[in-house]
Structure formats: structure tokens, C-alpha cells
C-alpha positions in Angstrom: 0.8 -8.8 63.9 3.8 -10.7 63.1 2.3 -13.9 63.1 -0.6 -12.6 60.8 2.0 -11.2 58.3 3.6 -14.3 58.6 0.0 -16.6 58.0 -0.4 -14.2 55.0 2.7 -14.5 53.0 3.1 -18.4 53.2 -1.0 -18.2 51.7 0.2 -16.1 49.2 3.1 -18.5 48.4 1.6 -21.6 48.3 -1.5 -19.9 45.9 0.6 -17.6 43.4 3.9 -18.2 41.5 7.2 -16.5 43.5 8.7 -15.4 40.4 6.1 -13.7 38.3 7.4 -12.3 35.1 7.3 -8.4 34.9 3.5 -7.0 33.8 4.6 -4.5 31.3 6.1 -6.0 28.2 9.6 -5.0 27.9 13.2 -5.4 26.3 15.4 -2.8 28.4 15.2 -0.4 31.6 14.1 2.8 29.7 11.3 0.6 27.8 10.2 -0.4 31.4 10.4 3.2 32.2 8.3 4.6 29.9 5.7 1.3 30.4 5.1 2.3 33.9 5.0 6.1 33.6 2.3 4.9 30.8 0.4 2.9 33.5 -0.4 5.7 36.2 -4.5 5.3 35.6 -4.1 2.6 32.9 -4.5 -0.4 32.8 -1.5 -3.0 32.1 -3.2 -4.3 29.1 -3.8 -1.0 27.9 0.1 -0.1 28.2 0.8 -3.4 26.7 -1.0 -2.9 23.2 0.4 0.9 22.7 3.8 -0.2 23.8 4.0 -2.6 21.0 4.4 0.2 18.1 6.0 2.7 20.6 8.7 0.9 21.3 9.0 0.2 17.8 8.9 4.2 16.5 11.3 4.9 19.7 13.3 2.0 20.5 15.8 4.1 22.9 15.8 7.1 25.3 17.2 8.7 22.4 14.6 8.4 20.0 12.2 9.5 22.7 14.5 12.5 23.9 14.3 13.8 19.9 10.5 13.5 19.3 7.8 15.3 18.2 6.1 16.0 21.3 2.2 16.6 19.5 3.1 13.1 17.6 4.0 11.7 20.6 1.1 13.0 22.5 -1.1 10.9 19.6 1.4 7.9 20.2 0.4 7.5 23.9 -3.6 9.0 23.9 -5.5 6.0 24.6 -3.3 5.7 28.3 -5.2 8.5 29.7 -3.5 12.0 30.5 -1.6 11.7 27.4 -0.2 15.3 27.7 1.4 15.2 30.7 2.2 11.5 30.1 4.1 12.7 26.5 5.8 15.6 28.5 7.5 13.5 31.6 8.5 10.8 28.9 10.2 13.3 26.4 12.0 15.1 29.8 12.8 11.9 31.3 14.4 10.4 28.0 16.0 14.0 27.8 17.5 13.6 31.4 18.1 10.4 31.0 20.5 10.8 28.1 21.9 14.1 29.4 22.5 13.7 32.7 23.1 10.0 33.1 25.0 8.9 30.0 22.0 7.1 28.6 21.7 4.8 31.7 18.8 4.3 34.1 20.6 5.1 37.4 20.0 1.7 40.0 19.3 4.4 43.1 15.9 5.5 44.2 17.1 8.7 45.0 18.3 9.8 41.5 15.1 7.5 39.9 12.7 10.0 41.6 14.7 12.7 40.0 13.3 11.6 36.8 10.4 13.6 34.9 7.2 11.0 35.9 9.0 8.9 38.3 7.6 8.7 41.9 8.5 5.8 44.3 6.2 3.5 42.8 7.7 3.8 39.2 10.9 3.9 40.7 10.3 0.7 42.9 9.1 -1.1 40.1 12.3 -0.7 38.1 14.7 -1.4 40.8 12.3 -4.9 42.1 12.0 -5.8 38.1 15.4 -4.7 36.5 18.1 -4.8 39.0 16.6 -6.9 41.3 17.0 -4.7 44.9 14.3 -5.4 47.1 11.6 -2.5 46.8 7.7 -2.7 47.9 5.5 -1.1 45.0 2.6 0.3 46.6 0.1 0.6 43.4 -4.3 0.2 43.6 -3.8 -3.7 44.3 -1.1 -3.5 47.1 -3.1 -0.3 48.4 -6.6 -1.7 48.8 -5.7 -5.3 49.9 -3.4 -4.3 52.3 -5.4 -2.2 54.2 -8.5 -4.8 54.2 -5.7 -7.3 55.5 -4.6 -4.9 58.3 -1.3 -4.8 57.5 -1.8 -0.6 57.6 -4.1 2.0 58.7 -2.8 4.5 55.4 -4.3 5.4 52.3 -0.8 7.1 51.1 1.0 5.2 49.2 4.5 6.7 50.9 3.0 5.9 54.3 1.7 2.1 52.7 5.1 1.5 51.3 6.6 2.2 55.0 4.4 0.0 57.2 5.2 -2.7 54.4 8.6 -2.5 55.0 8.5 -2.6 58.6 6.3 -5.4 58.9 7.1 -7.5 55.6 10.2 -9.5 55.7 13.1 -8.1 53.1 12.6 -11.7 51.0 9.0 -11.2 49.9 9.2 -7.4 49.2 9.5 -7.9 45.3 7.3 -10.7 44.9 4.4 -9.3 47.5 3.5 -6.9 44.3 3.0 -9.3 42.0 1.6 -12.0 44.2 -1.0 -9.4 45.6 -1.7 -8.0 42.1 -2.4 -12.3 41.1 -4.6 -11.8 44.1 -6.9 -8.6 43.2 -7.3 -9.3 40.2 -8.7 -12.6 40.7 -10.5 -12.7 44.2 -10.2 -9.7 46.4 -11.5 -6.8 43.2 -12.2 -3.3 44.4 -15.8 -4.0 43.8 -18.0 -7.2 45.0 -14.6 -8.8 46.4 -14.9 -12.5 46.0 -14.2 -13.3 49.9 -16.5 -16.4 50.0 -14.2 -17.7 47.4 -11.0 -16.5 49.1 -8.3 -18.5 50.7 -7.7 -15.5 53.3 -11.1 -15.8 54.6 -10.1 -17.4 58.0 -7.0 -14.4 58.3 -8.8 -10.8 56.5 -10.3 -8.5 58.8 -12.3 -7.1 55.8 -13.3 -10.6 54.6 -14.7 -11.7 58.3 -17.1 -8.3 58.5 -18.1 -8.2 55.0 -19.2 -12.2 55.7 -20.7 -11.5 59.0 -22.5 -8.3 58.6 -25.9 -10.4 58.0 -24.9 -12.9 61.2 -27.1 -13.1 64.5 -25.5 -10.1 67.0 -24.6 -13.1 69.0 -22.3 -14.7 66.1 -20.8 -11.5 65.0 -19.8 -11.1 68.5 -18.4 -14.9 68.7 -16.4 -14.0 65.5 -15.5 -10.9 67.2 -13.5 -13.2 70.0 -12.4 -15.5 68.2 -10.7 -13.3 65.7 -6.6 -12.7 66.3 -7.5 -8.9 66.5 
């Protein structure tokens, strides 16, 4: 396995940037914040577009901690679950300014204390903003991840710890946006591109999905041949 990992991260190095700029606009922490508690079932470009004017109505915590929660509610509709997406911004902003002096604490364990904020909105601020090595375990990391064999877990928790444990400390912020590069452009959730894909030779997924139509006798070649 180490040696796969290993194969894996120098392919995605030598095919995607190592310092890919942050995929929710942004000027500060909180606007980050809100971005990615906007993104949960939405896409980036989505966030993107509606950002634009929010962050002009409400340029601060402040401003978000003091608004009108049905206007705010319209502000954010076309992200999907705009209720409960209003509700954690409005009590985040709220704690935020309350209960750490208007300052997005740099600690997992107080980020997760936040209205909206899992691990994966929480990753993505301390990766993005302050720059502490975090694995963000969002649809991208989740489905390629597994078809590379890097873990056997569908929960993102679980994801985010075999990652950690297998993924050298170096890469952890730049495997996210690396693999996202990746997903997006070759290995989709539907009709994956794997004929096309520079893991070919290394994805478990990619060698069955290209073999299922082979003679018994080369799927079973394959089969030994294969690291696994």
C-alpha cells in the first residue's frame, strides 16, 4: 500500500498544480465560512455566483449575526436547503461574534463547535486559511479514493482517518484540490473517463471497469499482474 500511495501522489503532482487557489471565492475567514457551509449539496459555481451580492449585503459576521433570517433565507435559495443553510449561517455569525471576539478560532475542535461546521467545513478553513495540514473528505476525495483503494469507508470521518494514516502530512492540503482537478475532469461519478486516465496502470476500479469485457483468461492475467 505504501508504495501505491506513494505511485499515486507523484501522478497527481506531476498532472495538477500543488498550489491550487481556494474554490470558493473569498476575501476573509468568515466569507470562507459561510462559502463552504453554502456548498454542502451545491455546487462551487453555484456558491460562487450567490456569494458575489452576499458578501456584498453582509460583508462581516456582524452583518450576518444582525440579519433578517426570511431575507436571508431568499439571499441563499438557489444553494439548496436554504432554511437550514440561513439558520447555521445566522447562529454561526452569532457565535462567532459572541463567543470568539469576531475571530474564526484556528482549532478543529472549537470550528466544529460552530452552527453548520463539520470536519469537512472545518478542514477546509484550517488547509485554506491558516494553512495546518487537514484532509477534506468531500464527493471528489470520497469516490476516488475508494476506487483507488486507499479505503474501504463510505464515511467521510472514517475516509478522512485512513487518509491520514496512509497519506504523508505534505500532501494532505493539496490531495483535495489535486483530486477535485482530477474528478472533475477524468474520474466523474458517472461514465468515469479511465481509458483517458493517467492512473490506469495503478486504480483498482480503472483495471475492472477496463477488463470486465476481457477473455476469463486476461482478466485473470490482470488479476496477477495487478499490485493487489
Amino acid at each position: 500500500m505504501k508504495q501505491h500511495v506513494k505511485v499515486i501522489l507523484q501522478i497527481l503532482d506531476d498532472n495538477y498544480p500543488k498550489d491550487v487557489p481556494c474554490f470558493l471565492n473569498h476575501e476573509t475567514t468568515f466569507q470562507l465560512l459561510v462559502a463552504t457551509i453554502l456548498s454542502a449539496q451545491c455546487t462551487d459555481d453555484r456558491v460562487n455566483i450567490v456569494t458575489k451580492t452576499l458578501f456584498e449585503k453582509y460583508p462581516t459576521a456582524v452583518h450576518f449575526a444582525n440579519a433578517n433570517i426570511l431575507e436571508l433565507e431568499e439571499d441563499v435559495r438557489s444553494t439548496g436547503f436554504y432554511k437550514n443553510k440561513a439558520k447555521n449561517i445566522m447562529t454561526c455569525a452569532n457565535q462567532i461574534v459572541n463567543d470568539f471576539g469576531g475571530e474564526v478560532p484556528a482549532d478543529i475542535d472549537k470550528l466544529v463547535t460552530l452552527a453548520g461546521v463539520g470536519r469537512k467545513t472545518a478542514n477546509v478553513i484550517l488547509g485554506n486559511i491558516f494553512k495546518i495540514p487537514s484532509v477534506v473528505v468531500d464527493t471528489h476525495v470520497k469516490r476516488i479514493s475508494i476506487r483507488w483503494g486507499f479505503t474501504p469507508n463510505t464515511d467521510p470521518v472514517a475516509i478522512e482517518k485512513d487518509l491520514m494514516d496512509i497519506i504523508p502530512k505534505e500532501h494532505w492540503i493539496r490531495y483535495n484540490t489535486q483530486v477535485i482537478l482530477h474528478g472533475r475532469a477524468i474520474c466523474t461519478a458517472r461514465a468515469p473517463k479511465c481509458i483517458n486516465c493517467m492512473f490506469l496502470a495503478h486504480c483498482p476500479y480503472g483495471l475492472i471497469n477496463r477488463t470486465d469485457k476481457m477473455p476469463d483468461i486476461v482478466k485473470e492475467y490482470v488479476k496477477i499482474g495487478h499490485m493487489y
